[in-house]
C-alpha positions, 0 to 999 in steps of 0.5 A: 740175462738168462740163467741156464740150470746144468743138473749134470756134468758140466761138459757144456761149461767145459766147452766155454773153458775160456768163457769160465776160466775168464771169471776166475780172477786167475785163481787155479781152484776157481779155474775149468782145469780143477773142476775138471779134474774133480769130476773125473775123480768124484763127479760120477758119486754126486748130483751136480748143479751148475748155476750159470748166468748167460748175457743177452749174446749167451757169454758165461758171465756167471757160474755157481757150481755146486753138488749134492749133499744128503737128500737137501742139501747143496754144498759148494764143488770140492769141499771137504777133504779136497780143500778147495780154497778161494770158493766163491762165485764165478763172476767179472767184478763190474758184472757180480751184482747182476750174477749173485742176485740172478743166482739167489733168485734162482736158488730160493725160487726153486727151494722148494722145487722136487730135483733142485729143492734144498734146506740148506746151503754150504758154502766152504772154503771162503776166504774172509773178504771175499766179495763175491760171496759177500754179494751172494750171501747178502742177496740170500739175506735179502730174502729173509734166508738165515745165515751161519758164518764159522770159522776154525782156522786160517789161510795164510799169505806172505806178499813178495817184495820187490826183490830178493835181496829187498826181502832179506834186508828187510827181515830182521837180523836173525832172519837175515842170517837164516835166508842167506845160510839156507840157500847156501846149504841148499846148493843154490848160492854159485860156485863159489860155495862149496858143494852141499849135500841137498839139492832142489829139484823141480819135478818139469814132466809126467814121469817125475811129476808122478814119482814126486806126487807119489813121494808127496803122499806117502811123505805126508801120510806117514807124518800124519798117521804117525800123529794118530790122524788118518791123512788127507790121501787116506779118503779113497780117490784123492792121490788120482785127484790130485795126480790128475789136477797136477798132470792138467795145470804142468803143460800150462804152466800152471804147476810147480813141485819143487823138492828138497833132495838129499845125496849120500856121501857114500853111495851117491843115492838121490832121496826126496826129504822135502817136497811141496805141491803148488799151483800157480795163479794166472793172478801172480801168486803160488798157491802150496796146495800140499806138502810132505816132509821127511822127519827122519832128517828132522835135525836139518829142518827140511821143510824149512830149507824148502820153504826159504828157498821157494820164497827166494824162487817165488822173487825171482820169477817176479811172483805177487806172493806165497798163498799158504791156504788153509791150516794154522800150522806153525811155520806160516807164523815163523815166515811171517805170513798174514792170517785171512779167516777161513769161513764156512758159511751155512743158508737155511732156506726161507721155507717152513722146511728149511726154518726147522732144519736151522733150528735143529742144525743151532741145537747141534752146533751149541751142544757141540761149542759146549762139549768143546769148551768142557773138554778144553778144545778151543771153541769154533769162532763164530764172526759177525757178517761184518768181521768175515768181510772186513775190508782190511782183508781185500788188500790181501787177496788176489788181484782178479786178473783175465788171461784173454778176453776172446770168446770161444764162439764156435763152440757155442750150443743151444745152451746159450740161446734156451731162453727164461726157463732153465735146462734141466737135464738127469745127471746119469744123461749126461755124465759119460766117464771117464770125461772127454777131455779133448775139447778141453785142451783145445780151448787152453 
């Protein structure tokens, strides 16, 4: 195999969108679609660095995407406030041995390296289990690299039943009640009911999409701020990153944006109170990437009317499950969701540089743990390799899953065919913004 080195924009890997999205294991965040997205938002403020391993044919069997963070740091695409779960490296699971060691090798040979050199990598959004990384992160540890694992919060998964009524019936009493009551009270139950007041609405073109992603976002930002948090939107870019990234999965199928609508008696006046934004995974699973809830009809318990219903949704459309992601919030205990550690993982590089950078990076780490615990804040958990990889979770994640095994062929470059050295080409070379996407859709 050969790895191609991409210090770019990766409009070569948008090309291959069938070749990429095939390693994906059908999870939307892994997918050419999200990353795409991000780059037209946020790729022109970063350097870029997409580690891909090619076959002997030149097919992608392996990607790594990564962007730079201070002047030696690499961190995984889409960290931070974008909330990228599911991280881990692009890989078919019978290839994931080859790819993470060629991907390793790489990364540590070149640590040193003047473009590409790093003391540190920052893998986040790591879901515990997840083999990928294990394998990644095993190959850096082959090579005496130093390895932090943390964790502060969980993402949560609720599996579906066989059906509906199975679901229900085996919840408890109360709980029974609540489903049946909720999606009566939402309007959803037949004719035979009265008529409510509430409505669902599923948000199916551009214009509604973007009214309810506006909606979403200002629902979500009052709340938060009315907490004394700035909210996710508040960072500059993200309501067009997330505008852009729902505008690119709705003519695949791959968005659903349900809302809870309420109409006055009165004046008949249509108003959103609940509303969330999921991706759904070529593997079976909705993913609630975000959501947003009128507390001004806090007595009705909007957000939990909508949450009922989009599990009874979820059933009917034969869904694998809700993927809650990331975030400890109250309700995903209430619906009985499994909890899967959240783990942000930190490789200090086996160099003198990179040594030092690890001892000065563990000095703040624990000044901050002790500062935590004087101050009664709950301490950021610290697992062992072990207990981050925990078999008992893989039952939990997504089944990996290939929507085509077809090549994209006559879209093949001279990337493919470049040889043992890597490509490196200046970032500015060959970033064009706003980014073509016409080839893109081709492919999908």
């Amino acid at each position: 195999m050969n790895t191609i080195i991409a210090y770019r924009h990766a409009e070569s890997l948008f090309e291959h969108s069938l070749q990429w999205d095939a390693l994906s294991s059908g999870i939307p965040f892994r997918q050419s679609s999200w990353l795409l997205s991000w780059c037209r938002q946020f790729g022109d403020q970063h350097e870029l660095l997409f580690v891909t391993v090619l076959d002997e044919n030149g097919n992608v069997c392996g990607i790594l995407p990564l962007q730079r963070c201070g002047r030696r740091s690499w961190q995984t695409i889409g960290g931070g406030n974008v909330c990228t779960d599911h991280v881990s490296v692009l890989s078919r699971p019978d290839n994931l041995a080859i790819v993470t060691e060629a991907i390793a090798d790489f990364l540590i040979e070149n640590a040193s390296d003047m473009q590409l050199g790093w003391d540190r990598l920052m893998f986040d959004g790591i879901v515990g289990g997840d083999p990928g990384i294990q394998s990644l992160l095993q190959e850096f540890e082959r090579h005496d690299a130093k390895i932090r694992l943390t964790s502060r919060m969980n993402i949560w998964f609720l599996p579906c039943r066989d059906d509906w009524d199975t679901f229900v019936e085996t919840s408890s009493r109360r709980a029974r009640r609540r489903h049946r009551a909720t999606i009566i009270r939402v309007g959803e139950a037949g004719p035979e009911h009265p008529a409510s007041d509430l409505s669902i609405r599923i948000a199916d073109d551009e214009a509604s999409v973007t009214e309810t992603i506006e909606k979403l976002v200002e629902l979500h930002q009052r709340h938060w701020q009315s907490q004394g948090e700035s909210g996710s939107y508040a960072v500059q870019g993200m309501k067009e990153f997330v505008l852009s990234s729902a505008l690119e999965a709705l003519p695949h199928g791959r968005l659903f944006l349900p809302s809870l609508v309420h109409t006055d008696p009165d004046t008949g006046a249509e108003k959103i109170i609940a509303t969330q934004l999921h991706f759904a995974g070529d593997d079976g699973r909705l993913y609630c990437y975000s959501t947003g809830v009128d507390y001004d009809f806090a007595n009705i318990k909007p957000g939990s009317l909508l949450n009922t219903w989009i599990l009874k949704y979820a059933h009917d459309q034969g869904s694998t499950g809700v993927d809650y992601m990331r975030g400890d919030e109250e309700y995903k205990r209430r619906l009985n969701a499994h909890p899967i550690p959240s783990i942000h993982a930190s490789v200090s590089a086996p160099t003198l540089q990179g040594r030092c950078r690890a001892k000065i990076d563990d000095l703040v780490f624990f000044g901050k743990q002790f500062a935590r615990k004087r101050l009664g804040r709950p301490l950021v958990q610290t697992p062992s390799f072990e207990q981050a990889f925990d078999s008992k979770y893989r039952e939990l994640l997504p089944v990996p899953t290939q929507r085509s095994d077809d090549r994209d062929e006559e879209h093949r470059d001279d990337d493919a065919s470049s040889g043992d050295s890597p490509i490196i080409l200046p970032f500015p070379m060959a970033f064009s913004s706003p980014c073509d996407t016409s080839m893109h859709g081709s492919d999908t």
